[in-house]
C-alpha positions in Angstrom: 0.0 0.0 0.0 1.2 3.2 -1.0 0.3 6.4 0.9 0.8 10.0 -0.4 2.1 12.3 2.1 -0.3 14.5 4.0 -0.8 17.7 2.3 -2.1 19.5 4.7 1.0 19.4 7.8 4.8 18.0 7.3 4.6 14.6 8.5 8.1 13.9 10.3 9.6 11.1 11.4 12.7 10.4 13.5 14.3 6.7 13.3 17.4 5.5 15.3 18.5 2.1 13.8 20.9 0.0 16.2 23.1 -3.2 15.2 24.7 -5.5 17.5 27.3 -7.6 16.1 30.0 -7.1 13.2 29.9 -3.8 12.1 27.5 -2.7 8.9 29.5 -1.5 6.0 28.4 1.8 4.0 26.3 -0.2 1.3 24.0 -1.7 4.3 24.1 1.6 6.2 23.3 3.5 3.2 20.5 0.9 2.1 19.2 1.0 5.9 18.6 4.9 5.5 17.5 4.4 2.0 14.7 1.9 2.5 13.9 3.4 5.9 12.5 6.5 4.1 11.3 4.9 1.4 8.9 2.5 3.5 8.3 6.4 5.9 7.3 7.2 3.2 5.0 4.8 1.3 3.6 2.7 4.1 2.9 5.7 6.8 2.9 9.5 3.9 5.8 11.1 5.8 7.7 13.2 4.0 11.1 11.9 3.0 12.7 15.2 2.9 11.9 15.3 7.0 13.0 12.1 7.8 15.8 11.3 9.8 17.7 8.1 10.0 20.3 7.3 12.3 22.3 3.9 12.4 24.2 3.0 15.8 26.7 -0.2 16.6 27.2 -2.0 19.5 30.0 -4.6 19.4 28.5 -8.4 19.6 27.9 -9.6 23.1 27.5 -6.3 24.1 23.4 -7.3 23.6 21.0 -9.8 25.9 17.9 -12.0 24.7 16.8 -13.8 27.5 19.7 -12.7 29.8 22.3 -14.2 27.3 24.9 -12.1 25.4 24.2 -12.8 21.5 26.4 -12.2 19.0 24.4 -10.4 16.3 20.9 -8.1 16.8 18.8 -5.5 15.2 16.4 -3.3 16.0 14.6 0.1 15.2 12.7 3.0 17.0 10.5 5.4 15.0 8.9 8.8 16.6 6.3 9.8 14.7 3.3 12.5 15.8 0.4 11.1 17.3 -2.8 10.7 15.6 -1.0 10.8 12.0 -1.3 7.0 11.6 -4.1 4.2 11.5 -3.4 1.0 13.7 -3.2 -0.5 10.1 -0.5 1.3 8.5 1.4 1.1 12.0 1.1 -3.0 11.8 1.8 -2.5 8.0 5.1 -0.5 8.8 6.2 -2.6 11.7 5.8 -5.6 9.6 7.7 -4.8 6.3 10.8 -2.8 8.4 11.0 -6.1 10.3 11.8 -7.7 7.1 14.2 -4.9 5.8 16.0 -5.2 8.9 16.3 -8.7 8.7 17.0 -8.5 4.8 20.0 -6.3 5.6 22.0 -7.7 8.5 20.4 -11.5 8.4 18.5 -13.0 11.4 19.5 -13.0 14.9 19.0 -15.2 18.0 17.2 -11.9 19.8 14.0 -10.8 18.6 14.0 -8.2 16.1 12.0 -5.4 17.5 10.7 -2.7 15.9 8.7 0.4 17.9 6.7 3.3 16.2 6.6 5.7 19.5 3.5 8.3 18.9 4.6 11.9 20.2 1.2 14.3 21.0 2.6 17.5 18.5 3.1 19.4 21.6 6.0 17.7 22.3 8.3 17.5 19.5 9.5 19.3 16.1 12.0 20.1 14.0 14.2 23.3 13.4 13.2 24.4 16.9 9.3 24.7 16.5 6.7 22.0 17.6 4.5 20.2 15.2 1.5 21.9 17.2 3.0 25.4 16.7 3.1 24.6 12.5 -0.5 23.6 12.9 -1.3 26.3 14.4 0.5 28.8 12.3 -0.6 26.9 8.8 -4.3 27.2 10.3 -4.0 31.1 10.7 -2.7 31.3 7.0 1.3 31.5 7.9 3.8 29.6 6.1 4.3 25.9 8.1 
């Protein structure tokens, strides 16, 4: 399913990508960012220009499933601005990052999580204005 981006407020996401294990070379960091955006993007219409990947490493072992050290793991958290979303396009999301994760650095003894955490727009923006604040100023006929 692909979903246009809202037109009527910038839909930003934030994404922090973290590996465990031997550390990604700059093909899979680069693809991580690119599909990242791309599935921000199509699955959930945020706008690619305002999303932000980052990719962090943790040396193997330095990780825990079930109070074990494992060698390899993946995982991803997403902020994205309450209310923007359906519970279908979040399972939708979840779902086909969780294969691109595992796609790009193979499967792991941990579970591969993946969390879309939903922000009220009070609480968070970009370029030192809140998401509410854009509303806000969009709604009074001001430039977002």
């Amino acid at each position: 399913m692909i979903r246009p981006p809202s037109q009527r407020e910038p839909v930003m996401p934030l994404i922090q990508i973290s590996i465990a294990g031997p550390a990604p070379n700059a093909g899979v960091i680069q693809k991580l960012q690119h599909e990242t955006t791309r599935l921000m993007r199509d699955v959930l219409g945020k706008e690619a220009a305002l999303t932000v990947v980052g990719i962090s490493h943790l040396p193997g072992g330095a990780v825990s499933a079930g109070g074990e050290p494992v060698s390899a793991a993946v995982w991803m958290q997403g902020l994205i601005t309450a209310g923007t979303n359906s519970d279908m396009e979040k399972a939708a999301f979840i779902a086909a990052a969780r294969a691109m994760l595992v796609d790009a650095v193979g499967a792991s003894a941990a579970p591969t999580y993946v969390a879309l955490q939903e922000l009220p727009a009070t609480d968070w923006g970009y370029d030192g204005r809140t998401q509410a604040g854009r509303r806000e100023e969009r709604l009074a006929g001001g430039a977002a």
